[in-house]
N, C-alpha and C positions, 0 to 999 in steps of 0.2 A: 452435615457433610463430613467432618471430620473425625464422627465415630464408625463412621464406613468403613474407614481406613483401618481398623485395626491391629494389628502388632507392627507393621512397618513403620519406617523414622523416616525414610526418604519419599518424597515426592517429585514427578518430575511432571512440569504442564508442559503441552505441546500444542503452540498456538496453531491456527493457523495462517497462511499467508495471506499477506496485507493486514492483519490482524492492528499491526502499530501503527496503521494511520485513521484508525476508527478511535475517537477517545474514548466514548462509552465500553469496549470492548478493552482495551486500557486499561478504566478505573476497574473494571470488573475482577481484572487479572491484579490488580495491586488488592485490592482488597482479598482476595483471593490467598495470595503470597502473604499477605501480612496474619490472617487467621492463622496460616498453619502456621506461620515461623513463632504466631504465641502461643501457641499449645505444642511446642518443640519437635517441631517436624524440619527436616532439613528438605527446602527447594531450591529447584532445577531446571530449569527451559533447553528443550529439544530446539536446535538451533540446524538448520539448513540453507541460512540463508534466503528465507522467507517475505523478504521484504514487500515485492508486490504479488497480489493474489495471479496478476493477466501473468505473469512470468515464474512464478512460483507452486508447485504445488501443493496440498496438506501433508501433513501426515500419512492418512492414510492410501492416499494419493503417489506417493514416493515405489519408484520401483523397488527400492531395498529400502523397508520400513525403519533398519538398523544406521541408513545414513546419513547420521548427524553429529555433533558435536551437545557433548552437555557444558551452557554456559551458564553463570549465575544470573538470578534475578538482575542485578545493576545491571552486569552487561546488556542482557536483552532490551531493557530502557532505553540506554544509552542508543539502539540502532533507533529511536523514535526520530528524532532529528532525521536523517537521512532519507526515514520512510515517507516523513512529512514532505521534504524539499521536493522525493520525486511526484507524489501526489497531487500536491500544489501545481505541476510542472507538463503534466497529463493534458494532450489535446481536446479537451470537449467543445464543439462548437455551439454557441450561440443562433447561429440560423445555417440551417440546410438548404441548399438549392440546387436544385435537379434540371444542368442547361448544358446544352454541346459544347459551347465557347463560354468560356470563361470572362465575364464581366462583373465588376464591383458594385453594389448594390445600396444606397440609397448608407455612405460614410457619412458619423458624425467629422465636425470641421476641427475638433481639437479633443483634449485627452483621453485618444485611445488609442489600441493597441491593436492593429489587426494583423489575424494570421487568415493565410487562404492555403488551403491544399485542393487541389485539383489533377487529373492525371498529364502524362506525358504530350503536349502540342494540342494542351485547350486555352492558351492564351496569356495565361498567367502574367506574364513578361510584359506583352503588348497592353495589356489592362492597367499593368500597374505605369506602366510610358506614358497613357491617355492621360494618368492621374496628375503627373510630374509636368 
């Protein structure tokens, strides 16, 4: 990889989004950073604000490929926490169910957590009342 590079000193990676909530995709980028900072290359991450991929786009992606900020390797780390929390944070449901009115479906009695989305005057309210 690194004799590719030829006479230039500066490197700059340019992830892409949601990139910092995959760690495989992570260690790749540290090990990455770390070869060239030992064979004296200076690195740089293209920084747009990238955090989630659903909200963010690539690189090549970007209507003006020019707009970004070049921040350092730490920095870019550092957004990992953030990108994590919103990740962690992301609705994925457990069971889908395809019904006009909206009714609760066979709850555990204790340690959990349920969320429901449902559209506008399918029940929601009057389901969770029956429960209470």
């Amino acid at each position: 990889m690194v004799e590719a590079l030829g006479q230039t000193s500066k490197v700059v990676l340019c992830p892409d989004a949601g990139s910092l909530s995959n760690s495989h995709i992570l260690n790749n980028y540290k090990k990455i950073i770390d070869e060239l900072t030992s064979k004296g290359y200076l690195t740089d991450v293209a920084w747009w604000g990238q955090l989630e991929k659903s909200k963010q786009p690539d690189i090549d992606e970007l209507s003006n490929t020019l707009d970004f900020e070049l921040i350092t390797p730490r920095e870019f780390f550092n957004h990992t926490n953030k990108a994590n929390w919103l990740y962690r944070r992301r609705y994925t449901p457990d069971i889908v169910v395809n019904q006009s009115d909206f009714k609760f479906l066979n709850l555990p009695n204790n340690n959990a957590v349920i969320a429901a989305k449902s559209g506008l005057g399918t029940g929601k309210t009057e389901a969770l009342i029956r429960l209470i």
